[in-house]
C-alpha positions as CSV (number, residue, x, y, z in Angstrom):
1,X,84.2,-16.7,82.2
2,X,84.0,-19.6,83.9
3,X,81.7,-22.5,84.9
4,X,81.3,-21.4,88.6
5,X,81.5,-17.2,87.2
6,X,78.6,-18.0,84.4
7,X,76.6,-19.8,87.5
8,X,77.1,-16.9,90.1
9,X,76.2,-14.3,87.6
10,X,73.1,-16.1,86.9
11,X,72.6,-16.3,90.7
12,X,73.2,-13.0,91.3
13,X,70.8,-11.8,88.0
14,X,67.5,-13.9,89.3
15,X,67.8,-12.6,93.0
16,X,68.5,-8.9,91.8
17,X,65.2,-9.8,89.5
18,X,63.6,-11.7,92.3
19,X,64.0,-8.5,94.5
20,X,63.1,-6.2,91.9
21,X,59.6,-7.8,91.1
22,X,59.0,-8.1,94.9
23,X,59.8,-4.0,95.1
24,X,57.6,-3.7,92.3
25,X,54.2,-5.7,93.9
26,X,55.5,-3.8,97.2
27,X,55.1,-0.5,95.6
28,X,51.2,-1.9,93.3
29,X,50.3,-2.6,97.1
30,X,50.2,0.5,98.4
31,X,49.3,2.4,95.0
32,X,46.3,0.2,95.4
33,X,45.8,1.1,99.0
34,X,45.8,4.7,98.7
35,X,43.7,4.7,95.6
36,X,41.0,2.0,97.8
37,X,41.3,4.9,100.6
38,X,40.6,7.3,98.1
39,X,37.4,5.9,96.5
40,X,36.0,4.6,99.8
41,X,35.9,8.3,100.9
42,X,34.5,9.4,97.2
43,X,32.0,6.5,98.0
44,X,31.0,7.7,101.3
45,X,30.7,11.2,100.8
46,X,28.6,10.7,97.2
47,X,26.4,8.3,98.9
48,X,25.7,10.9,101.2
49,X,25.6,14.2,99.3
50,X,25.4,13.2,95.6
51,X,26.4,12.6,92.9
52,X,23.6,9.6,92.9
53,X,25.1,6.4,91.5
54,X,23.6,4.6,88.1
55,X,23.3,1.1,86.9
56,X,26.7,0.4,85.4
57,X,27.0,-1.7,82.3
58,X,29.7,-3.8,81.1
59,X,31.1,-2.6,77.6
60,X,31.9,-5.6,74.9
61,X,35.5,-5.4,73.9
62,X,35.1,-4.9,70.1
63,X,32.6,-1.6,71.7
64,X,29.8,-2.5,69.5
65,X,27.4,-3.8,72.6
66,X,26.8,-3.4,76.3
67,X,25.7,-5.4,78.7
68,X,23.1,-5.1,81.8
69,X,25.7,-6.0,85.2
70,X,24.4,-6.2,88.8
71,X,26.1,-2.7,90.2
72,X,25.3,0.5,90.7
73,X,27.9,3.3,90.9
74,X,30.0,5.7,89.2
75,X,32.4,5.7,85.6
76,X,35.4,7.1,85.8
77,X,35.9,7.3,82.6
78,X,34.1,9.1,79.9
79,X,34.1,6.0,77.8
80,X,32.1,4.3,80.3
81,X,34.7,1.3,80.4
82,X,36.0,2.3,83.9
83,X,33.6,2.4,86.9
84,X,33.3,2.1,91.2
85,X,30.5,0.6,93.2
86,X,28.5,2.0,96.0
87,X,30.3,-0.9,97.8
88,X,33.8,0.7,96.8
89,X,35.5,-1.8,94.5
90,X,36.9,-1.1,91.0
91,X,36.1,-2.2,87.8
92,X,37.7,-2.4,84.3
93,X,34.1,-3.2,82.4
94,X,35.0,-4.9,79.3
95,X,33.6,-7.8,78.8
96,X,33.7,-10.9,75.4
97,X,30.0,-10.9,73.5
98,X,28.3,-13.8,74.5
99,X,24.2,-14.4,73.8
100,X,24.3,-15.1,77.6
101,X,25.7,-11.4,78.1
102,X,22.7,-10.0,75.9
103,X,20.2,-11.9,78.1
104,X,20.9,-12.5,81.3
105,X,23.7,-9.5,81.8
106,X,27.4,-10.1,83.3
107,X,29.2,-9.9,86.6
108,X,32.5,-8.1,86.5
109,X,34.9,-9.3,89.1
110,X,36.4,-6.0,90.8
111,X,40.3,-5.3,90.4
112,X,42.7,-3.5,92.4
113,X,42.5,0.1,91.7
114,X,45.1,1.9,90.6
115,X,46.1,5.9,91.2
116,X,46.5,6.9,87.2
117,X,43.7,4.9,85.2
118,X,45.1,3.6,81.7
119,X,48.7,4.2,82.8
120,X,50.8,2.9,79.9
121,X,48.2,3.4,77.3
122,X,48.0,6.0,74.6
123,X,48.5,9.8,75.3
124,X,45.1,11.3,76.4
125,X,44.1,8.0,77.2
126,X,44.9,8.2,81.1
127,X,43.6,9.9,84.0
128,X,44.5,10.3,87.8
129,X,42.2,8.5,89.9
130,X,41.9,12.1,92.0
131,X,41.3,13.8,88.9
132,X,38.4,11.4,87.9
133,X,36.8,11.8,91.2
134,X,36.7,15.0,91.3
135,X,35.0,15.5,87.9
136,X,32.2,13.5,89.0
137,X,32.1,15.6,92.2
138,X,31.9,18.5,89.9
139,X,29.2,16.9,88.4
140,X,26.7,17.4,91.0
C-alpha cells in the first residue's frame, strides 16, 4: 500500500467513525427524548393521583452511607440509586463520601434519561424505564 492509499484509508476510517459516533448521539437523542416524554407524563399524572413523591437521598458509592439532597420524587430502582423529580429530570444518585455530604447534604446534577436503566451492566441489573414506572404506579 501506498503513501497516498495508507492516507485515504485513514481518511476514509475517521469519517466512517466520524459518522458513526454522530449516528450514535443522533440515536442517545431521541432515546433520551422519548424516555423525558415518558417521565414528564409519569410526573404529571403521580403528582396528580399518587403515588406521592419522597425525599430522595443520594447513595455514597462504596453504599455504606446516604446522603440528605434537595428533591423530592420517585426511585426507579429498588436499590434506591436511580430516581426522578417532581420537576421531571433524572438522576443517577451516587455520590463520593465527603463530611460536607454528612452535614450539609448534596446536590445531584440531573442526566439524560435513558429508556433501559443500567443497560450494559450485569444481568438482572437493568430495567426498562416503562417497566420501572409502572411498578411505582402499581405501587399506589
Amino acid at each position: 500500500m501506498g503513501t497516498q492509499d495508507a492516507a485515504a484509508w485513514r481518511d476514509g476510517r475517521r469519517e466512517a467513525a466520524a459518522a458513526h459516533a454522530e449516528a450514535l448521539q443522533r440515536r442517545q437523542q431521541a432515546e433520551s427524548a422519548r424516555a423525558s416524554a415518558l417521565i414528564a407524563e409519569f410526573v404529571r399524572d403521580a403528582l396528580a393521583h399518587g403515588p406521592a413523591p419522597e425525599p430522595l437521598r443520594a447513595r455514597t458509592f462504596d453504599g455504606r452511607a446516604y446522603y440528605r439532597t434537595p428533591l423530592r420524587g420517585w426511585y426507579l430502582r429498588l436499590d434506591g440509586t436511580v430516581a426522578i423529580d417532581t420537576d421531571a429530570r433524572f438522576y443517577v444518585l451516587r455520590t463520593p463520601r465527603s463530611v460536607s455530604g454528612m452535614l450539609r447534604g448534596v446536590t445531584p446534577t440531573p442526566s439524560d434519561p435513558p429508556l433501559v436503566i443500567g443497560a450494559g451492566g450485569k444481568d438482572g441489573e437493568s430495567i426498562d424505564l416503562v417497566d420501572a414506572l409502572a411498578r411505582l404506579v402499581a405501587a399506589r
